[in-house]
DSSP file (Angstrom, degrees, kcal/mol; ACC not computed):
  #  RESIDUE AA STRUCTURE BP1 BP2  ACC     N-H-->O    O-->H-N    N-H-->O    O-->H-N    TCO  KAPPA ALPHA  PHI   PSI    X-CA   Y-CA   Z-CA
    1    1 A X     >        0   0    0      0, 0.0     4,-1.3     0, 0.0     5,-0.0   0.000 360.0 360.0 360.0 -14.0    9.7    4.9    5.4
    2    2 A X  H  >> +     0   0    0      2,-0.2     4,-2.4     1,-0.1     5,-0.6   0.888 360.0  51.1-102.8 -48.2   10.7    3.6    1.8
    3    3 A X  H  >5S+     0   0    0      1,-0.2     4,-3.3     2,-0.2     5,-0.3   0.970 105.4  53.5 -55.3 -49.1   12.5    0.4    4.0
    4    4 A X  H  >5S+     0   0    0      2,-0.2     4,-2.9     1,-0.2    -2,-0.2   0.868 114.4  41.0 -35.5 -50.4    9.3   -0.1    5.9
    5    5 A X  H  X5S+     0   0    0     -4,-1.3     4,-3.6     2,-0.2     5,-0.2   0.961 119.2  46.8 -46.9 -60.8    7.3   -0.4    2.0
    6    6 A X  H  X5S+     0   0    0     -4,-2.4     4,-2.3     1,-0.3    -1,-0.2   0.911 118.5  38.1 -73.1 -51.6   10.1   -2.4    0.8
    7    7 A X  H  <<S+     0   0    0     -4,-3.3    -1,-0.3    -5,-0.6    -2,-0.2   0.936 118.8  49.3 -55.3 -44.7   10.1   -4.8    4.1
    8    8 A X  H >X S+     0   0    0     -4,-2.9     3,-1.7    -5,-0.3     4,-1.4   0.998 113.6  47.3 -66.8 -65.3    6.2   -4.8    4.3
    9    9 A X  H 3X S+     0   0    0     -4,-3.6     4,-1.8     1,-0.4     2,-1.0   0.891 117.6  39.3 -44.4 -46.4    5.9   -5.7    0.4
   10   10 A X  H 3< S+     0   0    0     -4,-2.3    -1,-0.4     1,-0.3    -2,-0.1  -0.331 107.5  64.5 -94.2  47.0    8.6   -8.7    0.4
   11   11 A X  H X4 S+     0   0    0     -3,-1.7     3,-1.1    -2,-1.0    -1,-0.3   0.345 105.7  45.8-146.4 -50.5    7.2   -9.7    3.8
   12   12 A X  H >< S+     0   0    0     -4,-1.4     3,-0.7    -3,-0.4    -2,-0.2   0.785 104.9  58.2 -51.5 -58.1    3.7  -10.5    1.7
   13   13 A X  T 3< S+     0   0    0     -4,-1.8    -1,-0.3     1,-0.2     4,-0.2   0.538  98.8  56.6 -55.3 -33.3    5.2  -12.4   -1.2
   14   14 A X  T <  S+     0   0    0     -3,-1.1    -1,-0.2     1,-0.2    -2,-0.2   0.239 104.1  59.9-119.3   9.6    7.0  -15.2    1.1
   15   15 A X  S X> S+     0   0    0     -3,-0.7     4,-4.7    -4,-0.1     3,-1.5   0.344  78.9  91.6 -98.6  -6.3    3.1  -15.7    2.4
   16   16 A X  H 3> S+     0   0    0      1,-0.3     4,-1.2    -3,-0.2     2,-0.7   0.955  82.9  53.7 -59.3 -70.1    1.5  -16.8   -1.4
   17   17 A X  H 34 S+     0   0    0      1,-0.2    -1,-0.3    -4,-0.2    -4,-0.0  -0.012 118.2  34.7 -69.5  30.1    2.0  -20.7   -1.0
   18   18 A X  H <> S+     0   0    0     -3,-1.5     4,-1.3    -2,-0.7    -1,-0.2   0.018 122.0  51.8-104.9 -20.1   -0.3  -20.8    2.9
   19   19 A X  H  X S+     0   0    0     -4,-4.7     4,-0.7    -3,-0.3    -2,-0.2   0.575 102.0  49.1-128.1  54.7   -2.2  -18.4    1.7
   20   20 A X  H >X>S+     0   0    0     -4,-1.2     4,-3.0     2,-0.2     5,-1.2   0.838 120.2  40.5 -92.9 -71.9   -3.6  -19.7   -1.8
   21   21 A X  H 345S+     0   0    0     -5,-0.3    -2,-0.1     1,-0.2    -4,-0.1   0.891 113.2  55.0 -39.9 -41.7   -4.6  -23.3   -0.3
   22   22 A X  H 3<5S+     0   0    0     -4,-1.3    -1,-0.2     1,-0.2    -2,-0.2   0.886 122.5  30.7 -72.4 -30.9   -6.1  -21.5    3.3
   23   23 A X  H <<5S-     0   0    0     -4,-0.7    -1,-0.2    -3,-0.6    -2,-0.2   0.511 102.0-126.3 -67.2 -26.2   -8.5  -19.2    1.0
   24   24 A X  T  <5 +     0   0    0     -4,-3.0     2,-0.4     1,-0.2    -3,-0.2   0.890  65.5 133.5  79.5  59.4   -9.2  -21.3   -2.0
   25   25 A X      < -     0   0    0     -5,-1.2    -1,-0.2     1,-0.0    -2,-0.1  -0.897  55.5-106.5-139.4 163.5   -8.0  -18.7   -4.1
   26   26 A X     >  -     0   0    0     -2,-0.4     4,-1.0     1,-0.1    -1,-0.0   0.061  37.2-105.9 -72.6-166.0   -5.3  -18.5   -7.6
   27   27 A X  H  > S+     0   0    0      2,-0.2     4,-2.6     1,-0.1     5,-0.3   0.721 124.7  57.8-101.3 -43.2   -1.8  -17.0   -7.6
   28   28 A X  H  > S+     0   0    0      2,-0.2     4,-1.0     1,-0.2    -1,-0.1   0.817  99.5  52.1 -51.0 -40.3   -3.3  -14.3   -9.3
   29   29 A X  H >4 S+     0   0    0      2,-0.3     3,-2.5     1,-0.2     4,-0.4   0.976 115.5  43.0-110.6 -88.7   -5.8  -13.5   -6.7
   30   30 A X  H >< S+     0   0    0     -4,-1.0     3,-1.5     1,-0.3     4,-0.4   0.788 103.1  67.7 -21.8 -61.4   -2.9  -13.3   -4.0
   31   31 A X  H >X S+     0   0    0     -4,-2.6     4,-2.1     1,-0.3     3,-1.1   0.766  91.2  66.0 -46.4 -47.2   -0.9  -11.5   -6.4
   32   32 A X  H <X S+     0   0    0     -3,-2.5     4,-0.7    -4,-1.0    -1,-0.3   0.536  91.8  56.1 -72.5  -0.4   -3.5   -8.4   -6.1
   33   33 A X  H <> S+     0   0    0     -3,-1.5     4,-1.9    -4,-0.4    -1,-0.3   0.755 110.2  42.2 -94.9 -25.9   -3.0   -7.4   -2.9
   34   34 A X  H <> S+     0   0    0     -3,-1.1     4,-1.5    -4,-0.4    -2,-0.2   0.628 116.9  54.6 -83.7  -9.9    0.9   -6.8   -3.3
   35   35 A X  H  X S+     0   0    0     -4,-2.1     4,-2.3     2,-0.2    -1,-0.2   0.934 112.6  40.1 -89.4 -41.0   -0.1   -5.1   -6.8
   36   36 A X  H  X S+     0   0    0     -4,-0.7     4,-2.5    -5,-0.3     5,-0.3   0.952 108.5  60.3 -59.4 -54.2   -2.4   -2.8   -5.2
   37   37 A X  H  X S+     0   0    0     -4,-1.9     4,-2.5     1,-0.2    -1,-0.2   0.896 108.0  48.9 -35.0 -60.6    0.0   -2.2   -2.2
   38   38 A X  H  < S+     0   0    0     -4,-1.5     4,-0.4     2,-0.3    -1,-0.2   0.788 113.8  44.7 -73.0 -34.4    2.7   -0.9   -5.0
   39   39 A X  H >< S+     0   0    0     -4,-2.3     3,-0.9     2,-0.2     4,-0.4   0.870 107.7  51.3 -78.9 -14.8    0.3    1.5   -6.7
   40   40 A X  H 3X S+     0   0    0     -4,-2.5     4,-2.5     1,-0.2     5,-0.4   0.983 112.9  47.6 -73.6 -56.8   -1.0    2.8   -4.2
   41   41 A X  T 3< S+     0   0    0     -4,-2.5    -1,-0.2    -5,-0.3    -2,-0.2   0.463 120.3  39.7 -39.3  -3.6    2.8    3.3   -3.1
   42   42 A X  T X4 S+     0   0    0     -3,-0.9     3,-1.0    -4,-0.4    -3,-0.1   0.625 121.6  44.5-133.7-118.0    3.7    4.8   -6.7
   43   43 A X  T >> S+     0   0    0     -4,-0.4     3,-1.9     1,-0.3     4,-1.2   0.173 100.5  71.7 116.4 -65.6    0.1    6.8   -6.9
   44   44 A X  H 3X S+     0   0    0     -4,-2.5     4,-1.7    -5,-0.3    -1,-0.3   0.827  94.6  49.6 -35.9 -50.9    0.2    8.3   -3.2
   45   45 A X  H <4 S+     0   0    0     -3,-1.0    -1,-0.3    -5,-0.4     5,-0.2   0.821 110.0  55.8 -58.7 -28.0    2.9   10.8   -3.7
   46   46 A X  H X> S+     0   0    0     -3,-1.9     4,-0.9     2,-0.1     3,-0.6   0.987 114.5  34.4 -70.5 -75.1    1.0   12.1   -6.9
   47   47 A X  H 3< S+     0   0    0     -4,-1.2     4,-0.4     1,-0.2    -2,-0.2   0.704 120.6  37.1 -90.4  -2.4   -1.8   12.8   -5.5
   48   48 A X  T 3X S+     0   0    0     -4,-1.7     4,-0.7    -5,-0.3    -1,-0.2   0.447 104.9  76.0-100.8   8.8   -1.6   14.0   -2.0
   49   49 A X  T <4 S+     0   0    0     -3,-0.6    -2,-0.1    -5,-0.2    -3,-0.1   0.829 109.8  27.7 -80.8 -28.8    1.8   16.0   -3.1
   50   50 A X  T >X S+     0   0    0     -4,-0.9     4,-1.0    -5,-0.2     3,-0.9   0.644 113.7  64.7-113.9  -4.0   -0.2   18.6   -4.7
   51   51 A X  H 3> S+     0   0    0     -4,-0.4     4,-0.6    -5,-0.2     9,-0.3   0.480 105.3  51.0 -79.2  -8.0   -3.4   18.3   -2.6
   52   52 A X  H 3< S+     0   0    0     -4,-0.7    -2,-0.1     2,-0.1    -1,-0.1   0.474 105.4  48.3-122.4  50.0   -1.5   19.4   -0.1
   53   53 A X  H <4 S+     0   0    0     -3,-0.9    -2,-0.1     4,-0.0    -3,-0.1   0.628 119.8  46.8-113.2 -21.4    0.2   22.5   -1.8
   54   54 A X  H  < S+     0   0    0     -4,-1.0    -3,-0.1     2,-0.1    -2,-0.1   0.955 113.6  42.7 -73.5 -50.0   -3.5   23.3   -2.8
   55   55 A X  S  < S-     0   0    0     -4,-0.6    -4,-0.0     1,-0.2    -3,-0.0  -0.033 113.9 -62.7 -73.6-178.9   -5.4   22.8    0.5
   56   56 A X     >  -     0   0    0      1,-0.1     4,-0.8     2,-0.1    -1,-0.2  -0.333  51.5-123.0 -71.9 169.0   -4.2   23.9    3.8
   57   57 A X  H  > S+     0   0    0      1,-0.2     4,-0.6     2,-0.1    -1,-0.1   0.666 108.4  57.8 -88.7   4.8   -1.0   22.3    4.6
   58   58 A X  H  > S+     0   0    0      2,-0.1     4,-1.4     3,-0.1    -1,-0.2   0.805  90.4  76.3 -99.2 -18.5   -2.1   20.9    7.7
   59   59 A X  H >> S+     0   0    0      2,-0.2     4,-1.5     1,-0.1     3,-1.4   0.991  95.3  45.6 -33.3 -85.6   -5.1   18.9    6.0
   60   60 A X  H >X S+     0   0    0     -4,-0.8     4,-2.0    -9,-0.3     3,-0.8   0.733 109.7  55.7 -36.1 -63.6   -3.0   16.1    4.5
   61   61 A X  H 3X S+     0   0    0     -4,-0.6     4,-2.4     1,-0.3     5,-0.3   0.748 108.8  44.8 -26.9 -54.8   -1.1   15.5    7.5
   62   62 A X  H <X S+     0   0    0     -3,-1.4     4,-1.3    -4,-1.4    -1,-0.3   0.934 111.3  53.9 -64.1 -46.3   -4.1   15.0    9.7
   63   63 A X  H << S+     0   0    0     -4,-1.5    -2,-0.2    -3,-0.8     4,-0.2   0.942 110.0  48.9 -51.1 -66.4   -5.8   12.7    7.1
   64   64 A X  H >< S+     0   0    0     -4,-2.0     3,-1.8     1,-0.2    -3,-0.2   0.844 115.3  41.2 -69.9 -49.8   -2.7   10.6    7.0
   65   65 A X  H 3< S+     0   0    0     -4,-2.4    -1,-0.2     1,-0.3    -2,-0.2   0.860 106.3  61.2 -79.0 -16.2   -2.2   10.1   11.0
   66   66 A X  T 3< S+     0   0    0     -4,-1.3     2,-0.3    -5,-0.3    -1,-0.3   0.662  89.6  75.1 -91.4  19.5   -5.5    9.7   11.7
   67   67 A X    <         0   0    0     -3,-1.8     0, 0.0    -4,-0.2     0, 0.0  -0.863 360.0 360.0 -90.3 161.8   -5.9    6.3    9.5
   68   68 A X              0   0    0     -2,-0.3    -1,-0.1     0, 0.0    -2,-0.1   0.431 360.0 360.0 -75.6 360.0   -4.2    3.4   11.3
């Protein structure tokens, strides 16, 4: 899964120069979806590693397949 992150993130970054002009938007602006992307990647293990030693263990698991 960690190649998938890595592939997905650096797959985002070689998209910044089509899609600053097609949005009308800064570098910065772009920039926030691949910054959000990594905390959430850094921040996801934190908290659902111990919500799912507290809840039942089959919660988290369900939550997680059923988003697309």
């Amino acid at each position: 899964m960690l190649e998938k992150s890595t592939c997905t993130s650096s797959l985002y970054t070689s998209i910044y120069r089509q899609v600053e002009p097609e949005f009308d938007m800064s570098r910065e602006v772009a920039t926030l979806g691949l910054s959000l992307f990594v905390v959430g990647l850094g921040l996801g293990p934190m908290i659902l590693g111990p919500l799912s030693e507290v809840s039942d263990q089959t919660i988290v698991p369900i939550i997680l397949l059923d988003n697309p």
